[in-house]
C-alpha positions in Angstrom: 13.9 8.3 9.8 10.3 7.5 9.0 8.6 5.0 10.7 5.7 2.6 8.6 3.6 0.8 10.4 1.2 -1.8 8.3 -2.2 -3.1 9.7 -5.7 -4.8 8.3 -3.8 -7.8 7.1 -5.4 -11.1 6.8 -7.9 -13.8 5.1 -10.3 -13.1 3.2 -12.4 -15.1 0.2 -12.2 -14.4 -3.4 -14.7 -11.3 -3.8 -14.1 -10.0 -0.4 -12.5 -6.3 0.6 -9.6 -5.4 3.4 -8.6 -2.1 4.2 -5.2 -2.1 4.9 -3.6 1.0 6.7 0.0 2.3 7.0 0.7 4.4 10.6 3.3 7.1 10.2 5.5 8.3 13.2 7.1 11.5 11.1 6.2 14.9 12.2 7.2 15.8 8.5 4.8 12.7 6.8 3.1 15.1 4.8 6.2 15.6 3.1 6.6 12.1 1.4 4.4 10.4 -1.5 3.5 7.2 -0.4 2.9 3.8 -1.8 2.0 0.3 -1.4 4.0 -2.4 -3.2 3.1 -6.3 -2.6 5.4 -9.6 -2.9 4.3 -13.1 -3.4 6.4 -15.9 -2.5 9.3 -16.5 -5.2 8.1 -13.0 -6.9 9.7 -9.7 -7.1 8.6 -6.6 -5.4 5.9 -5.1 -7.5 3.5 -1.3 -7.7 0.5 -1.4 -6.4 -0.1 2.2 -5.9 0.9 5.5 -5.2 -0.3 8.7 -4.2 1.3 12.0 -3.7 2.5 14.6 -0.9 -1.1 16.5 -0.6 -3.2 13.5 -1.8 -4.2 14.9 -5.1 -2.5 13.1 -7.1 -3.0 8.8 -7.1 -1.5 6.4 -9.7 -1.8 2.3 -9.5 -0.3 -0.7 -10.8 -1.7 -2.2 -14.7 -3.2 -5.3 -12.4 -5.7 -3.5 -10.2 -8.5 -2.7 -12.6 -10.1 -0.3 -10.6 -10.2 -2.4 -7.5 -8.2 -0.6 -5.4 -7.9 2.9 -3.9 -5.5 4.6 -2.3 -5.8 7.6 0.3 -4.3 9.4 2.8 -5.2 11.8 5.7 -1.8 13.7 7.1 -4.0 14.9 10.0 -3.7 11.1 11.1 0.0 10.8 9.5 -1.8 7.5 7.7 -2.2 6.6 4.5 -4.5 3.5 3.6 -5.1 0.8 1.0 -8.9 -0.2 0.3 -9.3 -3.2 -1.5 -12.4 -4.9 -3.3 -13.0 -7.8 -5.6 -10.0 -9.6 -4.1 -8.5 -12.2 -6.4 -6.2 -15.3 -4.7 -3.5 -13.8 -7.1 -3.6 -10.7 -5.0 -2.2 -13.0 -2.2 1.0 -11.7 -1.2 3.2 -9.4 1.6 1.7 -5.6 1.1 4.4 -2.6 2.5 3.3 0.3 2.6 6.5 2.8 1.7 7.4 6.6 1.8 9.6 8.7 -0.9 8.7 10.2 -4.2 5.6 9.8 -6.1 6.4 6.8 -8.7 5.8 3.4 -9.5 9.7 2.6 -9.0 10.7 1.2 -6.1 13.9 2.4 -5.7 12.1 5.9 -5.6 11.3 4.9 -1.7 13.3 5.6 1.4 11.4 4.1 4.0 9.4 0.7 4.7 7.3 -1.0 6.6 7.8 -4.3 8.2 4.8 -6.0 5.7 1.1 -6.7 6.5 0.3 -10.3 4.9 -3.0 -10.3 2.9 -4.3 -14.0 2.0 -7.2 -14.7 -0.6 -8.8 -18.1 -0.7 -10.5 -20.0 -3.7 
């Protein structure tokens, strides 16, 4: 099994940026798409973004408007989450998760245990 580890997690004003990253354990990471998915209290799990096996590939979520990025360096076995222009409605838990390149996700097999990403007024 995979192991996701999420960090860069925090507080952060309206306008500001985190970089969130996502620490894989897998001798076999480079293997897996990867993607972020977020959930606000009382909300379902929703897309944030994705990005493929060699990192080509990237796809994101209607809601980020260019805001985001998404990379990944398999030398590392990480895969990170850059975020700008942060809005408080961005507030919510952010897994990173590993399994096939989609915006589905039931697509993923493995999860992290959640990085919490706040954005104040």
């Amino acid at each position: 099994q995979v192991q996701l580890v999420e960090s860069g997690g925090g507080l952060v004003q309206a306008g500001g940026s985190l970089r969130l990253s996502c620490a894989a354990s897998g001798r076999t990471f480079s293997n897996y798409a990867m993607g972020w998915f977020r959930q606000a209290p009382g909300k379902e799990r929703e897309f944030v973004a994705a990005i493929n096996w060699s990192g080509v590939s990237t796809y994101y979520g209607n809601f980020v408007k260019g805001r985001f990025t998404i990379s990944r360096d398999n030398a590392k076995n990480t895969v990170y989450l850059q975020m700008s222009s942060l809005k408080p409605e961005d507030t919510a838990v952010y897994y990173c998760a590993a399994g096939s390149y989609s915006s589905d996700l039931r697509d993923y097999d493995y999860w992290g245990q959640g990085t919490q990403v706040t954005v104040s007024s």
